[in-house]
C-alpha positions as CSV (number, residue, x, y, z in Angstrom):
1,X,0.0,0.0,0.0
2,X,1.2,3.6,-1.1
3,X,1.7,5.8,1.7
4,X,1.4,9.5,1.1
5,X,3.2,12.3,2.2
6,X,2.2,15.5,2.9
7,X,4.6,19.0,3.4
8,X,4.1,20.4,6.8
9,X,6.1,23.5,8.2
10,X,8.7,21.1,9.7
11,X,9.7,19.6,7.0
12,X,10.6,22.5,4.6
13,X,14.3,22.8,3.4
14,X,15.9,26.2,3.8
15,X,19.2,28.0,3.1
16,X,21.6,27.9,5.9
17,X,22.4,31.2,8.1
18,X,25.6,32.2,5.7
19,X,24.1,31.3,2.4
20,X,21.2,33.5,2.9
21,X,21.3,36.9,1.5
22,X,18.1,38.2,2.1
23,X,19.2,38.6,5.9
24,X,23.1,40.0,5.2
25,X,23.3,43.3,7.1
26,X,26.4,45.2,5.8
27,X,28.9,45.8,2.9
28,X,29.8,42.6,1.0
29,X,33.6,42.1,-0.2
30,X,34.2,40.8,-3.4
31,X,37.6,38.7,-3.5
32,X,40.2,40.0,-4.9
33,X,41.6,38.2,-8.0
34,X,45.3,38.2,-6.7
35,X,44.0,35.0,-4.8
36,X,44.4,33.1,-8.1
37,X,48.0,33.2,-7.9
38,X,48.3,31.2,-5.1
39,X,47.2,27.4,-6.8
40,X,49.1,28.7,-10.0
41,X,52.4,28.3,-7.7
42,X,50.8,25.2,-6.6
43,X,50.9,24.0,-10.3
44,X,54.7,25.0,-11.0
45,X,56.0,22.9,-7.7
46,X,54.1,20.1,-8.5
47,X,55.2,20.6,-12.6
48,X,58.9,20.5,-11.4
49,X,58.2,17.7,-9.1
50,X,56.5,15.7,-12.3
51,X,59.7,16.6,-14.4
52,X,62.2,15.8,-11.4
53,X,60.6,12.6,-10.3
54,X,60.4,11.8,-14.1
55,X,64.0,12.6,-14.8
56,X,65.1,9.8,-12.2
57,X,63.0,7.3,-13.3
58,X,64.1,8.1,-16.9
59,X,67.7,7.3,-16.2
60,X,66.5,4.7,-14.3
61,X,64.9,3.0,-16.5
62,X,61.3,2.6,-14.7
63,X,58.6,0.4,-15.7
64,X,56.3,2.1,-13.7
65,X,57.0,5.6,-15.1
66,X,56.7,7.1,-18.5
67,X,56.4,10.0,-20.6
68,X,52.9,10.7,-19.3
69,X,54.6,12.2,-15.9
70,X,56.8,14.6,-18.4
71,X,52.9,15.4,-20.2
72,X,51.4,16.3,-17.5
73,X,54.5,18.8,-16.4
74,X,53.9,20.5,-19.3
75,X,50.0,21.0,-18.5
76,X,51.1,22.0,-15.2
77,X,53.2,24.3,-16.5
78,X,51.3,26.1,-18.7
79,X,48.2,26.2,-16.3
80,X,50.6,27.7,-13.5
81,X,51.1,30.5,-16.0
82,X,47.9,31.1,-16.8
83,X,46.6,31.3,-13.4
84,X,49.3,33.1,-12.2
85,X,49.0,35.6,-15.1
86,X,45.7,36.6,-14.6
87,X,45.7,37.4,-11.0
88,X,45.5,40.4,-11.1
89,X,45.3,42.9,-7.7
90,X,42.1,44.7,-8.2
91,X,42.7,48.4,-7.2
92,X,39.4,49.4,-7.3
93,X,36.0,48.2,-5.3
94,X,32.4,48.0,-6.4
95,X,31.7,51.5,-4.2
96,X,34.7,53.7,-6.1
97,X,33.3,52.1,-9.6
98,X,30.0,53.4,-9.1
99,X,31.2,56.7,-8.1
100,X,33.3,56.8,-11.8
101,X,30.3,55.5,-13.6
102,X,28.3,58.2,-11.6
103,X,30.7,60.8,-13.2
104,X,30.9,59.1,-16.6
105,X,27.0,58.6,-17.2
106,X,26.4,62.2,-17.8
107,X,23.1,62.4,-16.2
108,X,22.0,62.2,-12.6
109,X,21.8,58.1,-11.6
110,X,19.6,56.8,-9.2
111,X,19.5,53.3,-9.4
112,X,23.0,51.5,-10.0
113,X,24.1,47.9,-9.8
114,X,27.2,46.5,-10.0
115,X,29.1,43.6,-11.2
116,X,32.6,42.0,-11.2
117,X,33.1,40.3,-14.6
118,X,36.5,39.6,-16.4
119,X,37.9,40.4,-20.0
120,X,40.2,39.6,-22.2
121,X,42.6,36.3,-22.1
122,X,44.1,36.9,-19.3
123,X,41.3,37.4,-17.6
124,X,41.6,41.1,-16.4
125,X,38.9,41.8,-13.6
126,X,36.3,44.7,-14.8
127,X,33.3,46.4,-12.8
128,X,30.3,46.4,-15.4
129,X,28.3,49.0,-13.7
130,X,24.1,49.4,-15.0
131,X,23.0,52.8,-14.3
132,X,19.5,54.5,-14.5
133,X,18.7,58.2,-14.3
134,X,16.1,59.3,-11.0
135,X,13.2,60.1,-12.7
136,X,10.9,57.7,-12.2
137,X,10.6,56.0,-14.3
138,X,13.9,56.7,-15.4
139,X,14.8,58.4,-19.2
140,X,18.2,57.4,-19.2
141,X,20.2,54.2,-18.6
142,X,24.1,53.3,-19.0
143,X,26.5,50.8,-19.2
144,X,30.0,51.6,-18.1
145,X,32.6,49.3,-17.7
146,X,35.6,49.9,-15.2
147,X,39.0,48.8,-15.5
148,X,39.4,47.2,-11.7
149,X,43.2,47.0,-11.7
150,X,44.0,50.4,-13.2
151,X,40.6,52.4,-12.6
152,X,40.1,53.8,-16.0
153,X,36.7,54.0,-18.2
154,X,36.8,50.9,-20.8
155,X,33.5,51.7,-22.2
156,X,30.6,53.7,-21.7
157,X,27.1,53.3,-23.3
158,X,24.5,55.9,-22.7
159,X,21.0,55.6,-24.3
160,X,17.5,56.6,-23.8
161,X,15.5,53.9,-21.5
162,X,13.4,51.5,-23.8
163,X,10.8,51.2,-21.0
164,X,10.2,54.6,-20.0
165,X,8.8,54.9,-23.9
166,X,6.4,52.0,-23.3
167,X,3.1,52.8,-22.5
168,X,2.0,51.7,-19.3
169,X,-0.9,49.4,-18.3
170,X,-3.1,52.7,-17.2
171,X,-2.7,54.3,-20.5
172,X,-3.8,51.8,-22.9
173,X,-6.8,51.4,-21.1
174,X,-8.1,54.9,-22.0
C-alpha cells in the first residue's frame, strides 16, 4: 500500500544562516583576483616535481613511469602561467566604480548595480556597472565598464531607457 506524504512547516528545506542573503546586514567584499596566484604556484612545484621525479626514473629505467609524468608537467606548467598571469590585484572596489560610472554617465543616476566580470585572455577583472537616471521612471540608462586594476573607463554606453517609452498598463486602457 502507497503511503502519502504531505509538506508540513517542519519539513521545509531552507538555506543555511551564511548562504542566505536576504538577511546579510552590511557591505559585501568581493575577492580579490590576486587569490588566483596562489594554486598557480601550486601547479609550477608540483610541474617541477613531475619533471624531477620523471628525470630519475628516466635514467633509471622505470617500468612504472613514463612520458605521461613529463605530459602532465607540461600541462602543469602552462596552467601555473595562466593562473598566475591573470591574478590580477584589483585596485578598485564596487563602491569607487560606481562613483566613476556616476561621473561618466552624464546624467544624474539613481538606481546603479554592480558587477565584477573579467575580460580579455588573461582574464583582467572589470566592474560592469548598469546605471539609470532618478526620474521615475527613469529616461536614461548606462553601461559603463571599469577597469578594476587600473581604474580607468573601458566603455561607456548611454542611451535613452526602452521602458520609460512604453506605454504603461493605465494608459492603454483609456
Amino acid at each position: 500500500m502507497a503511503e502519502s506524504y504531505t509538506m508540513t512547516d517542519e519539513l521545509r528545506d531552507q538555506l543555511p544562516d551564511d548562504l542566505n542573503a536576504v538577511d546579510h546586514v552590511g557591505a559585501y567584499d568581493f575577492p580579490d583576483n590576486s587569490r588566483r596566484r596562489i594554486p598557480g604556484v601550486m601547479y609550477a612545484i608540483l610541474a617541477v616535481l613531475c619533471v624531477v621525479v620523471w628525470s630519475i626514473a628516466d635514467s633509471n629505467d622505470s617500468a612504472l613511469i613514463n612520458n605521461g609524468l613529463l605530459f602532465a608537467a607540461v600541462l602543469l606548467a602552462v596552467m601555473s602561467i595562466i593562473t598566475i598571469s591573470s591574478g590580477w590585484r584589483m585596485t578598485m572596489n564596487e563602491s569607487e566604480a560606481l562613483v566613476v560610472a556616476t561621473r561618466t554617465a552624464g546624467f544624474a543616476v539613481g538606481h546603479a548595480s554592480a558587477q565584477q566580470v573579467w575580460r580579455g585572455i588573461r582574464s583582467k577583472p572589470t566592474w560592469r556597472i548598469f546605471c539609470y537616471s532618478t526620474e521615475e521612471p527613469p529616461l536614461q540608462q548606462a553601461l559603463v565598464l571599469i577597469d578594476a586594476v587600473d581604474g580607468h573607463v573601458v566603455e561607456c554606453l548611454v542611451e535613452k531607457n526602452p521602458e520609460a517609452e512604453m506605454p504603461s498598463a493605465d494608459t492603454q486602457e483609456r
